[in-house]
C-alpha positions in Angstrom: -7.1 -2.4 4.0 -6.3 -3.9 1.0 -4.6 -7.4 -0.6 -2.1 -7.6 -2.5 -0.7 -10.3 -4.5 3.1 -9.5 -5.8 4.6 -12.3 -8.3 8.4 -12.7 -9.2 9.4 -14.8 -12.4 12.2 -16.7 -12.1 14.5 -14.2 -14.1 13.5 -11.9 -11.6 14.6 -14.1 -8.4 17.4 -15.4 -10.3 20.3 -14.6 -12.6 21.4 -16.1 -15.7 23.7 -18.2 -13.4 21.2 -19.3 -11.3 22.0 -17.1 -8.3 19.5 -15.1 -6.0 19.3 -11.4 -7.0 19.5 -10.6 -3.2 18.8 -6.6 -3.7 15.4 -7.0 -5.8 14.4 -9.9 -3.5 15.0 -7.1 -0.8 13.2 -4.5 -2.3 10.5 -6.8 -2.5 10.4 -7.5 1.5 10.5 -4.0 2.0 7.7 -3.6 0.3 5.6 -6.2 1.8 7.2 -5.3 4.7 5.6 -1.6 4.3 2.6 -3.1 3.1 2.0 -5.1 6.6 2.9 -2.3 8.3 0.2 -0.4 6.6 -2.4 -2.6 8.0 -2.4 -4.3 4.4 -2.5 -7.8 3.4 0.1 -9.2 0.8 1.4 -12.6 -0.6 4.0 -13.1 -2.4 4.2 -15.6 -5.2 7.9 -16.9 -6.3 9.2 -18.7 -8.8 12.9 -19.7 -8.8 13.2 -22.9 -6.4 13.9 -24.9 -10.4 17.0 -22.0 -11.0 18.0 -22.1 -7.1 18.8 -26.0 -7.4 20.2 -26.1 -11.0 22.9 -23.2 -9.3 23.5 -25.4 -6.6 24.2 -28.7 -8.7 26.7 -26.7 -11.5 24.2 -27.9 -14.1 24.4 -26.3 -17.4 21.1 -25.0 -18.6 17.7 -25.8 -17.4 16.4 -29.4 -17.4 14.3 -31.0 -20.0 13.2 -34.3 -18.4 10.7 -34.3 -15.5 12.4 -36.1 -12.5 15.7 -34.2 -13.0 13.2 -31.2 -13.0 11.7 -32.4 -9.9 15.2 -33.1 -8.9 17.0 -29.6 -9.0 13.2 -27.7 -7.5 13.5 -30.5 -4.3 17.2 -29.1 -4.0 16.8 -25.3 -4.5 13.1 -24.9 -2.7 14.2 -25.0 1.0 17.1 -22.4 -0.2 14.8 -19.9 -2.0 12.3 -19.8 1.1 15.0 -19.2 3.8 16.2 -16.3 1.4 12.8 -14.8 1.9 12.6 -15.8 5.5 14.9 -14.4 6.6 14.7 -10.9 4.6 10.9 -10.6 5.8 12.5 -11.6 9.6 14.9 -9.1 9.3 11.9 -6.5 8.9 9.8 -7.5 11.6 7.4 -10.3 9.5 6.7 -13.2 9.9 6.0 -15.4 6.8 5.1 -19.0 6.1 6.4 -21.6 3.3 2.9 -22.7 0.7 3.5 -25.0 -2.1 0.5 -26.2 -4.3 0.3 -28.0 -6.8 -2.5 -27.7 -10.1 -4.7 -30.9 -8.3 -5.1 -28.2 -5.2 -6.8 -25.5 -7.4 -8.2 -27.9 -9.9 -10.1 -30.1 -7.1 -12.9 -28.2 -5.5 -12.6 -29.3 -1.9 -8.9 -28.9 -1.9 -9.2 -25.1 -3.3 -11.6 -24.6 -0.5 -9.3 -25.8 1.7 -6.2 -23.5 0.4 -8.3 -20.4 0.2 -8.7 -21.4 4.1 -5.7 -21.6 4.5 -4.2 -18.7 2.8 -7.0 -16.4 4.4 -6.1 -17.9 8.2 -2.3 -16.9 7.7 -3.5 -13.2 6.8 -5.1 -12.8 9.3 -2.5 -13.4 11.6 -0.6 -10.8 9.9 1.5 -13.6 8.2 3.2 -13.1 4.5 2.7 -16.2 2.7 5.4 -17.1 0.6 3.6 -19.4 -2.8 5.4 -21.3 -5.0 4.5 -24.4 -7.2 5.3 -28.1 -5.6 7.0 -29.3 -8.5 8.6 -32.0 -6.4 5.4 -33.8 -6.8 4.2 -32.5 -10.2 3.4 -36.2 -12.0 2.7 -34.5 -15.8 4.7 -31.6 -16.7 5.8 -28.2 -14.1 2.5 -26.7 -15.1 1.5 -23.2 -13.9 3.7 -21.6 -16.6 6.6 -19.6 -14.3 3.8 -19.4 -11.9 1.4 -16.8 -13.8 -1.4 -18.9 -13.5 -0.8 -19.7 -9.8 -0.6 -15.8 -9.3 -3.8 -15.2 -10.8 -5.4 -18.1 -9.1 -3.9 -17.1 -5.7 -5.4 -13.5 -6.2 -8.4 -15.0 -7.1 -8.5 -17.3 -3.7 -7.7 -14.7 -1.5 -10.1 -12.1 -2.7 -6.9 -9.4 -3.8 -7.5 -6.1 -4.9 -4.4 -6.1 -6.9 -2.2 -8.7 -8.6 1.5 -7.4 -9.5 3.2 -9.5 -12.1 7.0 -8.6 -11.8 9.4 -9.5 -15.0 12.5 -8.7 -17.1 10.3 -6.4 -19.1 8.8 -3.4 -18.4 5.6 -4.8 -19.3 3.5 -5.4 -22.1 4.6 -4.2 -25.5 2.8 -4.4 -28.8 5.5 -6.8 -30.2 8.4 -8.3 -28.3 11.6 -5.5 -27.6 14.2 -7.7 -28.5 12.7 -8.6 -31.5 11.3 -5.0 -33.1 13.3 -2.8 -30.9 11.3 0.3 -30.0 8.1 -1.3 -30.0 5.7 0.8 -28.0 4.6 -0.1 -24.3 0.8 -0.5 -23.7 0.3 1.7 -20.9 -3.3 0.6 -20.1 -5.6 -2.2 -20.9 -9.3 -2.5 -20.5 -10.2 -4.9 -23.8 -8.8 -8.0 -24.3 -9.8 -8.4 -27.6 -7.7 -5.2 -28.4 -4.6 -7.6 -27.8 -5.4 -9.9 -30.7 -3.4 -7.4 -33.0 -0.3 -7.7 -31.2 2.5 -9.9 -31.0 2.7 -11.3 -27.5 5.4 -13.1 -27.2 6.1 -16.8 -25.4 9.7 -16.4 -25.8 10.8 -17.4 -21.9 13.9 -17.0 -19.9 17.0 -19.1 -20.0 16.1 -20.5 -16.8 12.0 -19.6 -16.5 9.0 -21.8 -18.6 6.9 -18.7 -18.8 6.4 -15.7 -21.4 4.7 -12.9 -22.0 1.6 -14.9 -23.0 1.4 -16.7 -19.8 1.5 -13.3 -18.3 -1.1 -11.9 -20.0 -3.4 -14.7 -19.4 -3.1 -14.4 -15.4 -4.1 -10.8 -16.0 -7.2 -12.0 -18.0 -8.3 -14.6 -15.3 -7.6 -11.8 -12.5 -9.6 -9.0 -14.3 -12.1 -11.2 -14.4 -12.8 -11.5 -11.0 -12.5 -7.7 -10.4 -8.5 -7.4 -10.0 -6.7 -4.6 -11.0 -3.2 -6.3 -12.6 0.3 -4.3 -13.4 2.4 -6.6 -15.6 6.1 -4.3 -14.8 9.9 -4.8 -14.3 10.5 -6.7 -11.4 14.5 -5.4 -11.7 14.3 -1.4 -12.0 14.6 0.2 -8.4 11.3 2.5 -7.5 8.8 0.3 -10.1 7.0 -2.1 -7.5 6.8 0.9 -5.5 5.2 3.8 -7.7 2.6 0.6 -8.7 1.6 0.3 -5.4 1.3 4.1 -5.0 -1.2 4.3 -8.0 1.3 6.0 -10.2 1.7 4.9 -14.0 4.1 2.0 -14.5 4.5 -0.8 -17.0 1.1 -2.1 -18.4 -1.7 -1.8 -16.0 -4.6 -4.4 -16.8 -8.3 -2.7 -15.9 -10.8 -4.8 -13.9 -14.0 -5.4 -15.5 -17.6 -4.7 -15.1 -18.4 -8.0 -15.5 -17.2 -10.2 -13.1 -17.8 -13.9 -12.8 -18.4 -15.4 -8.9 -15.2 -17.2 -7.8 -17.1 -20.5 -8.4 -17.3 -20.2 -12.1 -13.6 -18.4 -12.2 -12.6 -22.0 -10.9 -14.9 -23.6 -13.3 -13.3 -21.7 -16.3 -9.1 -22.1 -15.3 -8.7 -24.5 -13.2 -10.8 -27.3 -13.5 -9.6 -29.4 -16.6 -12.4 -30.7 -18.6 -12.6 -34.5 -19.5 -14.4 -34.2 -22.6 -16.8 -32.5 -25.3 -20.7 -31.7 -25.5 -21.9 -30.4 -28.4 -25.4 -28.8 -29.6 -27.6 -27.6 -31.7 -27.8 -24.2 -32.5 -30.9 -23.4 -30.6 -29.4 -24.7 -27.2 -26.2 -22.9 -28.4 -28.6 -19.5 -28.9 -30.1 -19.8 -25.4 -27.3 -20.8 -23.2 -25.1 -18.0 -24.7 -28.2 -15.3 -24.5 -30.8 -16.0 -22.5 -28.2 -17.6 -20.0 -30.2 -20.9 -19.9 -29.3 -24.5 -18.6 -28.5 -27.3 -21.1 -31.0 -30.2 -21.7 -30.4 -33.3 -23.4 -32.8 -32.5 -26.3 -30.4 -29.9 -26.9 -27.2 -32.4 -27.3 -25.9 -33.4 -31.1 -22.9 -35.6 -30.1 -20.6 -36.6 -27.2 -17.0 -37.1 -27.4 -14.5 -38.1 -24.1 -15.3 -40.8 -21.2 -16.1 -38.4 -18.3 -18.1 -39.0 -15.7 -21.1 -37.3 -13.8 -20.0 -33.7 -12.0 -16.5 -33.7 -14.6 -16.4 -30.7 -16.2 -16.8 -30.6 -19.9 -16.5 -27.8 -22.9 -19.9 -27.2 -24.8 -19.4 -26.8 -28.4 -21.1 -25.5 -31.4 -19.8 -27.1 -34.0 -16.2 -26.3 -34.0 -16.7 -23.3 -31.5 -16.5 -23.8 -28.1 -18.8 -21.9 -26.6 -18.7 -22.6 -23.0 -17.7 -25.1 -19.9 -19.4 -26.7 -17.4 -20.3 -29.3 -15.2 -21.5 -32.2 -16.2 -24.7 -34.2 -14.4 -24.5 -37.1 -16.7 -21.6 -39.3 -17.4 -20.7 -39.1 -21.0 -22.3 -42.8 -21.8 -25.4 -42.0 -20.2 -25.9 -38.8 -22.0 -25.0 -40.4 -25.4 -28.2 -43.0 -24.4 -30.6 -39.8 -24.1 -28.9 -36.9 -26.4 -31.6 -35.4 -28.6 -34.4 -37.0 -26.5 -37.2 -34.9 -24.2 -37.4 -34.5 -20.9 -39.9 -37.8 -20.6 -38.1 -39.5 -23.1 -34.9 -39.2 -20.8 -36.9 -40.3 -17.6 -37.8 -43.1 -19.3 -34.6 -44.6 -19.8 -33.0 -43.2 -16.9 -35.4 -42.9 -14.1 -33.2 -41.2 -11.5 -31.1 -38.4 -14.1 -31.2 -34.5 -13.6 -33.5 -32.6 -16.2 -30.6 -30.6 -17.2 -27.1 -31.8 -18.9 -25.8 -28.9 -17.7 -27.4 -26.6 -15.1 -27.0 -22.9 -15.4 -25.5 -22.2 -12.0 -22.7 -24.6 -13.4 -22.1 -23.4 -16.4 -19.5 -20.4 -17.7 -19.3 -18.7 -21.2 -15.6 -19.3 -23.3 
């Protein structure tokens, strides 16, 4: 058995007029349909509710203001989920509606909760069908066309695979329609390789993601030992040779080293509330000797978080790290620089470490 974790941008579940492409949305409940029948698990994660409602309204282009945003996703939601209702129905599966929002990854008890979730409808054979709830986004429609959800969901569930589905036929080393005949990258297995292309974040008419936000997902999945294929979500047969192994778009190796889910949650989705910085020894040992962070280690303090926020440890202008915090930041700017018994001394009752190693994850 394996999981799978297929995500469809919203130039992928839409045209440029804001109507369902019903034969790739097909192709992609036969697939999930085969994959089910398989004895596979699979989730599909869909963007498009935002294009759905703006069709059904006659507006022009794509919002710009946040309630009329919220607005046109409230309108076209219930309409993109029947679509994939009823085409998973019509092949024998049953699937169930799952919108999330960035406080349900970003709060620990809440993801817990979610993973539950996701992992209860699996195993009742159940396709869960994930989208943002941007009805009650309060900031901005934030998981970038969804790539970050994708990742995160693949993440959760424990998936073996994450399949990003787009208008391009993956990964190039500059954008196609602005150097036409730039070459695809077939494989990656180092990130830092990418640094010398041009990745574009040019997005869809109707979509707020990009090749960028793409290629982030893929990072956070490899991470955690996921094998991601960045492909076209539009030609016929691509989905499908992808999920038989065979070579399409850009496929995205998993790495060797893998972080636990914990600290994959620590490092994407919890936002941090603020800034620790240190000296160069404490810099040294907690990025080699994979050490905790005392206060005799601290230099300065910037942000108003509080005890267990999460906050980025910097080296001078480097970040070097994130992690959770056991003192809020006024307490640790009382004892920064100080000894153990120093700190005891002016707070009796605080944790020998700033930040512990078990909650702490390199940048």
């Amino acid at each position: 058995m394996r999981r799978v974790v297929i995500k469809l941008g919203t130039a992928i579940v839409a045209d440029a007029r804001g109507e369902p492409r019903t034969d790739v949305l097909a192709r992609v409940c036969d697939a999930a349909a085969g994959l089910r029948a398989a004895g596979d698990e699979v989730v599909l994660v869909t963007s498009g509710a935002i294009a759905r409602g703006m069709r059904e309204m006659g507006l022009p282009g794509r919002p710009t203001q946040i309630e009329e945003l919220q607005a046109a996703s409230a309108i076209g939601q219930g309409k993109l989920y029947r679509a994939y209702d009823e085409l998973l129905h019509e092949r024998g599966v049953v699937s169930a509606q799952v919108l999330l929002t960035f406080f349900d990854v970003s709060a620990r008890t809440h993801y817990l909760n979610v993973r539950r979730t996701l992992r209860q409808l699996l195993d009742w054979n159940v396709v869960p069908v994930v989208n943002e709830n941007d009805t009650t986004t309060t900031d901005e429609i934030s998981f970038g066309d969804n790539d970050f959800l994708s990742a995160q969901v693949a993440i959760l569930i424990g998936a073996d695979q994450l399949i990003i589905l787009t208008d391009a036929d993956g990964l190039h080393t500059a954008d196609p329609r602005v150097v036409p005949g730039a070459p695809l990258v077939e494989t990656v297995e180092d990130f830092e390789l990418l640094e010398a292309f041009e990745i574009s974040q040019t997005k869809s008419p109707l979509g707020s993601g990009g090749m960028r936000s793409k290629v982030v997902a893929a990072d956070m999945a490899t991470a955690a030992g996921i094998v991601t294929t960045i492909c076209s979500g539009r030609r016929p047969g691509a989905l499908e040779r992808v999920l038989a192994g065979e070579a399409e778009g850009t496929r995205f190796a998993a790495r060797e080293i893998r972080y636990s889910s914990f600290k994959l949650w620590l490092k994407y989705a919890k936002p941090s509330r603020g800034t620790v910085f240190v000296d160069p020894g404490a810099a040294r040992a907690l990025t080699g000797a994979g050490t905790s962070l005392l206060p005799v280690g601290v230099t300065g303090v910037s942000g108003a978080f509080g005890a267990g926020d999460a906050v980025e440890v910097a080296a001078g202008e480097d970040v070097i790290g994130k992690g959770i915090s056991n003192y809020s930041a006024g307490e640790l700017r009382q004892v920064m620089g100080m000894k153990s018994a120093a700190v005891h001394g002016v707070l009796p009752r605080a944790a020998e470490e700033a930040v512990h190693r078990d909650y702490f994850v390199l940048a």
